[in-house]
C-alpha positions in Angstrom: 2.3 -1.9 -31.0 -0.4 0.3 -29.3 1.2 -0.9 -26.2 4.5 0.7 -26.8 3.0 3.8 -27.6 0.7 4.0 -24.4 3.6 3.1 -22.3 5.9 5.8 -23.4 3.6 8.6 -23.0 2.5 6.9 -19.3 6.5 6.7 -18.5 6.9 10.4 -19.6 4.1 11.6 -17.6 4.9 9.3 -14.5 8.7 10.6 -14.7 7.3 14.0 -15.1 5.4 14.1 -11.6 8.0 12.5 -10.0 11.0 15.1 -11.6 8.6 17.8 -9.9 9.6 17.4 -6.4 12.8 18.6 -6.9 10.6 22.4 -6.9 10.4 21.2 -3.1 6.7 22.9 -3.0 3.4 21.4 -1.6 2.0 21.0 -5.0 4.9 19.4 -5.8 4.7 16.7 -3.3 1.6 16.2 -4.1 2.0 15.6 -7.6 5.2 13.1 -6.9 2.5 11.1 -5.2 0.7 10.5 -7.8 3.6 9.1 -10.6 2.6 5.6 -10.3 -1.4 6.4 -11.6 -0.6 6.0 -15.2 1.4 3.4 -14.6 -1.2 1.1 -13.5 -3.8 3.1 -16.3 -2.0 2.0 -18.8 -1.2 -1.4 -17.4 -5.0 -2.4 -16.2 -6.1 -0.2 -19.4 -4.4 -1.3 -22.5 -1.9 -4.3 -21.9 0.4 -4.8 -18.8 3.8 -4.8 -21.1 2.4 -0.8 -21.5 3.1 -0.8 -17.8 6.6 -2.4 -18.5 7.5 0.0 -21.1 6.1 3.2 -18.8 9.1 1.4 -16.1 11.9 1.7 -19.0 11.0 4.7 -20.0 10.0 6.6 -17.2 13.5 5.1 -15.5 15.7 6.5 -18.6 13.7 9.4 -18.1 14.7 10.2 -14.7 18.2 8.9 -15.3 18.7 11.5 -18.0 17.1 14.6 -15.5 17.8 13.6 -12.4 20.2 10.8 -11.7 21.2 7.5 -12.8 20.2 6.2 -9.1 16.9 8.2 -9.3 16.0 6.4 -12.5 16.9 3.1 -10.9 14.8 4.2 -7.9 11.9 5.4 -9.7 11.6 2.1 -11.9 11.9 -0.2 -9.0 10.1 1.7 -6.0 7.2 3.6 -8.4 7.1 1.8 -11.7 7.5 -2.0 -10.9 4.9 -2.0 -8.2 2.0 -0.1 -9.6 3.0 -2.6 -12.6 3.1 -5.7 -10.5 -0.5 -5.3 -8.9 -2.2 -4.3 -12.1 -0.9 -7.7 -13.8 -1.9 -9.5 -10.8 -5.4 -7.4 -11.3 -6.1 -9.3 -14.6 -5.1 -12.6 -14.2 -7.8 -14.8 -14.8 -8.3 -18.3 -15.8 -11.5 -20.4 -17.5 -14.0 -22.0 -14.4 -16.0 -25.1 -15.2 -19.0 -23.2 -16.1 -16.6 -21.4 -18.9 -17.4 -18.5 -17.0 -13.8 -16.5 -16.2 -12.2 -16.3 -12.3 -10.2 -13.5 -12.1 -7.3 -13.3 -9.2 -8.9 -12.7 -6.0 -9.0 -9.1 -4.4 -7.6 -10.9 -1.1 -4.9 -11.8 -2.0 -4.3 -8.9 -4.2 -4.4 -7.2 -0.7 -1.5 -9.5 0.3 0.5 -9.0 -2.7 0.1 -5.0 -1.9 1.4 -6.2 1.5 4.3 -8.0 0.5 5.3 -5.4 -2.4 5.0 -2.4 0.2 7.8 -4.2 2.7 9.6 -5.2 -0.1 9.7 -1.8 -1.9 10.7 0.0 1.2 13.6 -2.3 2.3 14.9 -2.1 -1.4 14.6 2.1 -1.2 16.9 1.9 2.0 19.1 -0.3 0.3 19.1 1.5 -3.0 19.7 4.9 -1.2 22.2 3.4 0.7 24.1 1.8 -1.5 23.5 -1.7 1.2 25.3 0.4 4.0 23.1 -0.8 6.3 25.0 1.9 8.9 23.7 4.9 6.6 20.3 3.2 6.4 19.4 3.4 10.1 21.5 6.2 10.3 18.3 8.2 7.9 16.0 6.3 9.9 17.0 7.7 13.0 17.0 11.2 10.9 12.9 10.6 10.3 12.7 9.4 14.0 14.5 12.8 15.3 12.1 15.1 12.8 8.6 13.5 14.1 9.8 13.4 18.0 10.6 17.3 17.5 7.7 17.6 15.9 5.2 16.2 18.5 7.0 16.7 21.8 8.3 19.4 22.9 11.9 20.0 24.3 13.0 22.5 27.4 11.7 22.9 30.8 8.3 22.6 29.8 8.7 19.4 27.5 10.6 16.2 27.4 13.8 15.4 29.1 17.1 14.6 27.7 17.0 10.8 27.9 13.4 10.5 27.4 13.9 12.3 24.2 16.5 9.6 23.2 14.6 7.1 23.9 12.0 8.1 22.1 14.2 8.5 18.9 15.5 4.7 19.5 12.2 4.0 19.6 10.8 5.0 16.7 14.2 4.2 14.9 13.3 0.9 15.2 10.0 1.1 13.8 10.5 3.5 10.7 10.3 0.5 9.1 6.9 -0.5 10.5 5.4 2.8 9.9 6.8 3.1 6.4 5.2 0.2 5.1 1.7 0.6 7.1 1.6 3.6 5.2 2.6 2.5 1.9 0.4 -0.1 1.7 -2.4 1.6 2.6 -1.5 4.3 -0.6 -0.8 1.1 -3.1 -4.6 -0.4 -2.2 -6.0 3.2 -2.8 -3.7 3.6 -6.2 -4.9 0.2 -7.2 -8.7 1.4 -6.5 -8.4 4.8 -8.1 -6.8 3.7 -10.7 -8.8 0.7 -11.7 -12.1 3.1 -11.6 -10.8 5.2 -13.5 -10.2 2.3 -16.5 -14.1 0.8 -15.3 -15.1 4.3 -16.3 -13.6 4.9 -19.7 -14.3 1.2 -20.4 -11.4 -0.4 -20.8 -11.4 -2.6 -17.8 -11.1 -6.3 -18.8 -12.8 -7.9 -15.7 -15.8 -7.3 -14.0 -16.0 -5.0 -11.0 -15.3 -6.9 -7.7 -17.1 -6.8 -4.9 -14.4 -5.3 -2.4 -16.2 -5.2 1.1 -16.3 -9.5 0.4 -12.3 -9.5 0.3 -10.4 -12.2 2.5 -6.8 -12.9 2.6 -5.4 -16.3 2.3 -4.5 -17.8 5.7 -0.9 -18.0 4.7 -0.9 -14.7 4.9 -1.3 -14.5 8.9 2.0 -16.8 8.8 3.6 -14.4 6.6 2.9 -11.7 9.6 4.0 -13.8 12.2 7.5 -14.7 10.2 7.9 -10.8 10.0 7.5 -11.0 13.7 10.2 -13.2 14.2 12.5 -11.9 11.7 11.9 -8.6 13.1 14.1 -9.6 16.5 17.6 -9.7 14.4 19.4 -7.0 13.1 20.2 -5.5 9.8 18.8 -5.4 6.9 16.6 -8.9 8.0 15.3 -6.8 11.2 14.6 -4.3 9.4 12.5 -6.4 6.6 10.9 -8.0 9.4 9.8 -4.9 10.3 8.3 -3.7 7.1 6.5 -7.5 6.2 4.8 -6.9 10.2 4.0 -3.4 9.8 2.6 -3.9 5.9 0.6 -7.1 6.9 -1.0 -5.5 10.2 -2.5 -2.9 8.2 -3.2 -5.3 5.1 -5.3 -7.0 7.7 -6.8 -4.1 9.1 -8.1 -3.0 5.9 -9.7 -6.7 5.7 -11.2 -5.9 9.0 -12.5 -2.9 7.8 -13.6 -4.1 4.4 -15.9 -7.0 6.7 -17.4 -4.2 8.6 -18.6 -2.8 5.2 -19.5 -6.2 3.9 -21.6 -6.9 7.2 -23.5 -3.7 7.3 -25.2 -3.7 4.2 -28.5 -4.0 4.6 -29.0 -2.9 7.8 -30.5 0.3 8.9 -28.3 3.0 10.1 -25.4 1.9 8.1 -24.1 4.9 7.1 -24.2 6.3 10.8 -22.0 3.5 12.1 -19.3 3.4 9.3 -19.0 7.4 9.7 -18.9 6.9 13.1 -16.3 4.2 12.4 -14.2 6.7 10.5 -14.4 9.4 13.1 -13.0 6.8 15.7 -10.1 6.3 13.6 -9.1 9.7 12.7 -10.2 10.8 16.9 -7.7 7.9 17.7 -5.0 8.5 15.1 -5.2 4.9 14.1 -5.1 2.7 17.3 -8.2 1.5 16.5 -6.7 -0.2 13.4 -5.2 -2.5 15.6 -8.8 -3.8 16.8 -9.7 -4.2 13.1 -6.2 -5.6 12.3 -7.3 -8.3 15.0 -10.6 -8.9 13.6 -9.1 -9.4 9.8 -6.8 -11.3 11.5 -9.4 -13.9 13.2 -11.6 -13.5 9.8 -9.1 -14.6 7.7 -7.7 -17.8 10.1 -11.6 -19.0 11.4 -13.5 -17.7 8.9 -16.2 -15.7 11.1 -18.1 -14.3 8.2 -18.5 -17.6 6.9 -19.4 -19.0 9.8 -21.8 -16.3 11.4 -24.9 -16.5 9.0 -25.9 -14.4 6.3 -26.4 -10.7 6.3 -29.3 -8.7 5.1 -30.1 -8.5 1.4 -29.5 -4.9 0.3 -32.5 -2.8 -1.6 -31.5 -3.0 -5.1 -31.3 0.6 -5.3 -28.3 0.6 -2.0 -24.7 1.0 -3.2 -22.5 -1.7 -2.3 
């Protein structure tokens, strides 16, 4: 029953930092951010049904402080993902060798994908109560807050119906963004969290090598369905939206993990990836769409397969 025990105290904690944003502080934000950490602890750590039980109780937990729809919310959009990619984590099943294959970090990547979109579209609908009228009426909300906070409005700055369509604009893709972002935050969870198990030794499988990661290719037709759904309307636009926005940077991040993978070895490696970095934070992320590209083209032709071997790293280099 250890992982009844482990799951409570994860749930408590987890419900804990997310009760904390009520305090509407920094710090508090910051600390919401992190409630789905022990959740995958636990649940990569000990046993995934502790991950399960941190979802129950951490749910009831919020229900009783906060809401009965914020404990609903937290279980499905904090709990039930970090739990659903650290069970995925340790699948594994015997090779022919008898050696163990464990669940590829590829399409762990496209799982993070498809539970970001998901995740967001059932927040909208959760907060909505399926009013799909209230959910892009918050959407245009978000879209109003970031246009007046990066243009400017008067004489000097934007006009009235460039200002509005602007807001349409970015109405549209709150979607998008929301799940480029959240993805992104789910693969770093998923990281953190599963070194933080490798170093207290409790990790089940072996260390990946993450820089090697490919998604399947039915991944790039999941992105392109996400394409096409994302020309109706409602709640399917706006899931289109979130499965093309979450897949572009899933494959980006593929891109940018076979930059890392093709490097090593070579001299004045750590020059280019920080002058990689530089480029993306200079650009504000448009260079992810070059990367999302090349992920993109890696994943459908297979160019690292295809394009010879790379160096062999000095034992002593850091993969």
């Amino acid at each position: 029953m250890n992982f009844v025990a482990t799951g409570i105290g994860a749930g408590l904690v987890s419900a804990l930092l997310t009760a904390v944003i009520v305090k509407a502080t920094p710090l508090a934000a910051m600390l919401y951010l992190l409630a789905p950490i022990p959740v995958l602890i636990v649940s990569l750590g000990w046993d995934h049904r502790s991950g399960l039980v941190a979802a129950l109780v951490g749910g009831l937990a919020i229900g009783l402080i906060l809401s009965p729809l914020s404990g609903l919310g937290f279980a499905l959009i904090t709990a039930l993902p970090a739990w659903w990619l650290a069970y995925l984590s340790l699948l594994g099943r015997p090779g022919p060798d008898g050696t163990m294959e464990w669940y590829p970090v590829g399409r762990l990547l496209a799982w993070a994908a498809a539970t970001a979109a998901l995740t967001i579209i059932a927040a909208g609908v959760i907060s909505t109560g399926g009013d799909y009228g209230a959910f892009e009426q918050n959407t245009r909300e978000v879209a109003e807050a970031f246009v007046n906070a990066q243009f400017a409005t008067g004489p000097e700055g934007l006009d009235a119906d460039t200002r509005e369509q602007l807001i349409a604009i970015f109405t549209r893709l709150t979607s998008f963004l929301s799940a480029q972002g959240f993805v992104t935050v789910l693969a770093l969870y998923l990281w953190a969290a599963a070194r933080i198990v490798l170093a207290s030794k409790r990790l089940p499988r072996p260390w990946p090598s993450v820089p090697e990661l490919m998604m399947p290719r039915s991944a790039g037709l999941i992105l392109i369905g996400g394409l096409i759904l994302a020309n109706f309307g409602g709640f399917a636009g706006a899931l289109g939206m979130a499965l093309s926005g979450a897949f572009l940077m899933a494959f980006a991040l593929q891109g940018l993990a076979a930059i890392h993978d093709r490097t090593r070895g070579r001299s004045g490696r750590s020059f280019l990836l920080s002058a990689l970095y530089v480029l993306i934070f200079v650009t504000q992320g448009i260079l992810m769409v070059a990367l999302a590209l090349f992920g993109i083209a890696d994943s459908t032709f297979g160019l690292r397969r295809r394009f010879g071997t790379r160096p062999t790293p000095p034992p002593t280099l850091s993969t």
